[in-house]
C-alpha positions in Angstrom: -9.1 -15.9 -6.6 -8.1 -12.6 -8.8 -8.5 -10.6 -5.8 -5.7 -12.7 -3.6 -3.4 -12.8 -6.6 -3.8 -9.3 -7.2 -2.9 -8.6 -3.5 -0.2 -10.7 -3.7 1.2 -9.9 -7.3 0.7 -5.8 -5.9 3.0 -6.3 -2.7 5.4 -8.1 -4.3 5.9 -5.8 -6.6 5.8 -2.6 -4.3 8.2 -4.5 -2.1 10.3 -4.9 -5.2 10.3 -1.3 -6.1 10.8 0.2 -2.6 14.0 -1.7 -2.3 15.7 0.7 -4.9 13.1 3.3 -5.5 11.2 5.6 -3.5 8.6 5.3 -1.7 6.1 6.7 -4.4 7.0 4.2 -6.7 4.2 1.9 -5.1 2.2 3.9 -7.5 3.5 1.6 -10.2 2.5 -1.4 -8.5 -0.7 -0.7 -8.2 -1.4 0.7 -11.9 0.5 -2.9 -13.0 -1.9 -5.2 -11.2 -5.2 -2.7 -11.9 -4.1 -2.7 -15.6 -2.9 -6.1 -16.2 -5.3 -8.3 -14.1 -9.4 -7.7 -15.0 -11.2 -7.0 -12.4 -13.9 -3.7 -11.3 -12.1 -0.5 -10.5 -13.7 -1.2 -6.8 -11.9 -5.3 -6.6 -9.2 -3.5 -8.2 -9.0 -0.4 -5.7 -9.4 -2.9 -2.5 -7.1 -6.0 -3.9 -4.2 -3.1 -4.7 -5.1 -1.4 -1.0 -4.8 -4.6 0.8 -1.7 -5.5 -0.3 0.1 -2.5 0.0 -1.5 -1.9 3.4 -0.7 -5.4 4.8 3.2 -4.7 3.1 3.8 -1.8 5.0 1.5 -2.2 8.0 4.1 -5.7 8.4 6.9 -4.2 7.8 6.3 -0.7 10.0 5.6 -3.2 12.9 9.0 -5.4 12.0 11.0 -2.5 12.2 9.2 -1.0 15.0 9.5 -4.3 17.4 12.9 -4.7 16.4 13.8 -0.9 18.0 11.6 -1.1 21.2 9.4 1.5 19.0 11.6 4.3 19.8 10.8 6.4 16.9 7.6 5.5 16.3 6.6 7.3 20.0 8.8 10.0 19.0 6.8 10.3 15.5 3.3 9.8 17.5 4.3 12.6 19.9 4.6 15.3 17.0 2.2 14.0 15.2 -0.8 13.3 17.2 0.3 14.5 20.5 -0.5 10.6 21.9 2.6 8.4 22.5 0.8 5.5 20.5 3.4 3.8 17.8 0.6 1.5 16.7 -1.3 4.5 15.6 1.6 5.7 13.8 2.2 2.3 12.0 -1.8 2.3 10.9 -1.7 5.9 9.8 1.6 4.6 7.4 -0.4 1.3 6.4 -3.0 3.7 5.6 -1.2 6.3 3.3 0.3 3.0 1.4 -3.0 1.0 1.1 -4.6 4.3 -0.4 -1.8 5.4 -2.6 -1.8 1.9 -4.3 -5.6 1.1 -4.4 -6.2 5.1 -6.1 -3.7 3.9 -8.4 -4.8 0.8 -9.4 -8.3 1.7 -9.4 -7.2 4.8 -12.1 -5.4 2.2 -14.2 -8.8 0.2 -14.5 -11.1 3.2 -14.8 -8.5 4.2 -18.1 -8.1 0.8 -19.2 -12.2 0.3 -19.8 -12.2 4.1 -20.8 -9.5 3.5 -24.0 -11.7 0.2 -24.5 -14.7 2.0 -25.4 
């Protein structure tokens, strides 16, 4: 149950942030939920990655659909040489699942070290 409201509590509050912050800010999110709700760094690393990933992985494909994925096969083509805008939108879930789940996991890992 920690786990789900973790996610939940994590891409809320990335979603939050990115509406008047940049993107990095999903940083603070993450080191919230991994500081504030007890879990192990590991729950803490994947409940922080899930949400974030499933926040942006969503809203990637939202904005992609909703533009025929015009710049996402434009992105693809310099990125991976592939015209795939799927890939592109993983790859993005990807960079904001791990950016959050390092951060929460880093929260928890200082939180039990100051306990000590």
């Amino acid at each position: 149950m920690k786990f789900i409201v973790s996610a939940i509590i994590t891409a809320a509050l990335a979603f939050g942030l990115g509406l008047y912050f940049p993107w990095w800010t999903i940083v603070f999110a993450g080191m919230l939920t991994g500081f504030f709700i007890p879990q192990h760094w590991g729950l803490s690393f994947l409940s922080a990655f899930t949400g974030v990933f499933l926040l942006w992985g969503l809203m990637a494909l939202f904005i992609s659909v909703s533009n025929d994925h015009i710049l996402a096969k434009r992105i693809s083509m310099l990125v991976v040489k592939n015209s795939s805008p799927y890939l592109i939108i993983l790859i993005t879930a990807l960079i904001g699942g791990l950016t959050s789940g390092l951060s929460a996991s880093t929260a928890r890992s200082l939180l039990n070290l100051f306990k000590k």
